[in-house]
C-alpha positions as CSV (number, residue, x, y, z in Angstrom):
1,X,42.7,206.0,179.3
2,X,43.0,206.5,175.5
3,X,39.6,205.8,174.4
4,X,40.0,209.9,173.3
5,X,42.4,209.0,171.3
6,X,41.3,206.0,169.6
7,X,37.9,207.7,169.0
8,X,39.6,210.8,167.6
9,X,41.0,208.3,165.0
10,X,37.6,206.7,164.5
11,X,36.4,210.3,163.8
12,X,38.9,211.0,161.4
13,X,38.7,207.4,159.6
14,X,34.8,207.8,159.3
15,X,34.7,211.4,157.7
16,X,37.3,210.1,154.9
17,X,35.2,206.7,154.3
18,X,32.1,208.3,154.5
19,X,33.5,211.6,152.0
20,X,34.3,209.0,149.2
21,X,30.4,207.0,150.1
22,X,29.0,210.1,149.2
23,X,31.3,210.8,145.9
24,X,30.7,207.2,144.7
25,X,27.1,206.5,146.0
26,X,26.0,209.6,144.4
27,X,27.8,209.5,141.2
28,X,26.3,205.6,140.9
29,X,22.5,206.2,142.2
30,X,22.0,210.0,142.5
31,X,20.8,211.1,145.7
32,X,18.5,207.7,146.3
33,X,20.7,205.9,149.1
34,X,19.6,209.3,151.5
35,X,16.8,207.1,152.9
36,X,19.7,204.5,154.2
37,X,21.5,207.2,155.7
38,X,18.4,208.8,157.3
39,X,17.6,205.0,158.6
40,X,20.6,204.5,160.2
41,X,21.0,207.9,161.5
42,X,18.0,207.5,163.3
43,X,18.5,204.2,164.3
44,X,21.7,205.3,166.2
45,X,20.4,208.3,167.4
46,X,17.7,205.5,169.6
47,X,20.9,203.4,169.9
48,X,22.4,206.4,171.9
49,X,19.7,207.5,173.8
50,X,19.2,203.9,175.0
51,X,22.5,202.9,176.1
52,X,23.3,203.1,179.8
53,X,27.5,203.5,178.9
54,X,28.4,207.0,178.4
55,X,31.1,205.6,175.9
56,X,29.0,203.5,173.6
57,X,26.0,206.5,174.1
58,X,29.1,209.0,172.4
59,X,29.9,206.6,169.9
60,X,26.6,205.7,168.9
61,X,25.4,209.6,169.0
62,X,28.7,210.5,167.1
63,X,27.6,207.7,164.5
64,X,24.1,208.8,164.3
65,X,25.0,212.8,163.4
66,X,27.2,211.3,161.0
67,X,25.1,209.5,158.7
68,X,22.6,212.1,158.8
69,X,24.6,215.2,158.2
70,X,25.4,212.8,155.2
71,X,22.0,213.0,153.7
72,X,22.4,216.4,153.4
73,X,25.4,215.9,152.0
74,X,23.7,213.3,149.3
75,X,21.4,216.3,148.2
76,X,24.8,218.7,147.9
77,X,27.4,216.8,145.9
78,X,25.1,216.8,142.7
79,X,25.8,221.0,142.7
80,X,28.9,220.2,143.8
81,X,29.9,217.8,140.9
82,X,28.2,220.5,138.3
83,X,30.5,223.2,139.5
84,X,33.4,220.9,139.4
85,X,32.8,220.2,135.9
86,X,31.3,223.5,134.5
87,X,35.0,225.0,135.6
């Protein structure tokens, strides 16, 4: 009954956590930890696509297009940082 709700939350909770990963990760490593991402992207992509719930299938998909829009993200915040700083 609320599960759009509760994963509208989720949504909003994991593009915050995952905007300050990115921030920290990259600042710490560079753009190395893009391989984890990329891993467990794919891993919940399968995840999805194997589930027989149409729930845990949207969560899982929702999960998997998360972490890898965030290795593009990893490749983008070093230009991103640069024009922060060059300003």
């Amino acid at each position: 009954m609320y599960i759009g709700i509760g994963f509208g939350l989720y949504v909003l909770f994991t593009i915050g956590l995952y905007h300050v990963l990115v921030v920290k990760l990259e600042e710490r490593f560079g753009t190395g930890p893009w391989i984890v991402f990329m891993l467990l992207g794919v891993l919940c992509l399968f995840l999805s696509w194997q589930t027989s719930s149409q729930t845990v299938s949207m969560w899982w998909g929702y999960n998997a297009f998360l972490n890898l829009w965030t290795v593009k993200e990893m490749f983008d915040q070093p230009r991103r940082r640069q024009m922060s700083s060059a300003s």
